[in-house]
C-alpha positions, 0 to 999 in steps of 0.5 A: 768325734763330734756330736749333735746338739740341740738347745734347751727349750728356754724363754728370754725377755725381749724388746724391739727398738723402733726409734720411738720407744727410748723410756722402754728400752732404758727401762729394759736393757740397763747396759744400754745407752744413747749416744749421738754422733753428729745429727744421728742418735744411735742406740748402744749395748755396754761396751764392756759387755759387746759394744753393739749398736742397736739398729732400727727394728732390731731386737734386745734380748736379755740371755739367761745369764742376764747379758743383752744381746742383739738380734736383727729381726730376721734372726729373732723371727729364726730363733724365737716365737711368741708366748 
């Protein structure tokens, strides 16, 4: 029979990636990296770990396992709140 889960209050780390912020990001997310394709620079999480690319406005979220994952901004605003 299943059974209703709830998750564990937690906090995580997060950055937003606006384009802009390069030295930050680097600096946060140690499995990301930039790549360039043509005249467009695109932003990606490690492919050993989920080979995502980073859009525009999306956020970065280092788990409590220590792995980064991306949000779109509408999920982060769904699942997370500022402290």
């Amino acid at each position: 029979m299943a059974q209703l889960f709830k998750t564990k209050p937690l906090m995580v780390e997060a950055i937003q990636w606006n384009g802009n912020n390069r030295s930050e990001v680097s600096d946060f997310c140690t499995t990301c990296y930039f790549t360039l394709h043509g005249h467009v620079k695109d932003l990606m999480i490690d492919p050993l770990e989920s080979n995502e690319v980073v859009c525009i406005n999306d956020f970065i979220v280092k788990t409590v396992t220590g792995k980064f994952v991306v949000y779109t901004p509408e999920a982060f605003i769904a699942t997370f709140e500022n402290v």
